[in-house]
C-alpha positions, 0 to 999 in steps of 0.5 A, spaced: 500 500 500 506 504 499 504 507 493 507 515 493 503 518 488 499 523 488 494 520 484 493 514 489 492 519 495 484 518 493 485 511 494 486 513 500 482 518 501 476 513 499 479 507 503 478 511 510 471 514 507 469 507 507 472 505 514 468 511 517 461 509 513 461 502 517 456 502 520 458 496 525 463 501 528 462 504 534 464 506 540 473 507 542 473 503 535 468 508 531 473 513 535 480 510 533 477 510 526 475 518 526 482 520 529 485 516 524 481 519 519 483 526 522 490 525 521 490 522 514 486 528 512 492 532 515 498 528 512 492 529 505 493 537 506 500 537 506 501 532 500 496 536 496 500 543 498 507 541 497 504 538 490 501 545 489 508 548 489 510 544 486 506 544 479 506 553 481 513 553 481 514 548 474 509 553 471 513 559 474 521 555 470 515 555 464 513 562 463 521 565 464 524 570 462 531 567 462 529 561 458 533 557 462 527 554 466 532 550 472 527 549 478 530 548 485 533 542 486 529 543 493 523 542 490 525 535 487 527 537 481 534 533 479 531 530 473 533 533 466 534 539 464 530 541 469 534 541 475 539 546 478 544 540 479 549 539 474 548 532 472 
C-alpha cells in the first residue's frame, strides 16, 4: 500500500471514507477510526500543498524570462534539464 503518488492519495482518501461509513463501528473503535481519519486528512493537506508548489513553481521555470527554466533542486527537481544540479 506504499504507493507515493499523488494520484493514489484518493485511494486513500476513499479507503478511510469507507472505514468511517461502517456502520458496525462504534464506540473507542468508531473513535480510533475518526482520529485516524483526522490525521490522514492532515498528512492529505500537506501532500496536496507541497504538490501545489510544486506544479506553481514548474509553471513559474515555464513562463521565464531567462529561458533557462532550472527549478530548485529543493523542490525535487534533479531530473533533466530541469534541475539546478549539474548532472
Amino acid at each position: 500500500m506504499a504507493k507515493n503518488k499523488i494520484i493514489n492519495l484518493n485511494d486513500h482518501l476513499f479507503a478511510e471514507l469507507e472505514r468511517l461509513g461502517d456502520e458496525n463501528l462504534k464506540g473507542d473503535a468508531l473513535k480510533e477510526e475518526i482520529e485516524r481519519s483526522r490525521s490522514i486528512g492532515h498528512i492529505a493537506d500537506r501532500i496536496i500543498n507541497s504538490g501545489d508548489l510544486m506544479l506553481r513553481a514548474r509553471i513559474a521555470a515555464d513562463n521565464t524570462v531567462r529561458g533557462d527554466k532550472l527549478l530548485p533542486s529543493i523542490l525535487g527537481a534533479d531530473y533533466g534539464p530541469d534541475s539546478d544540479i549539474q548532472q
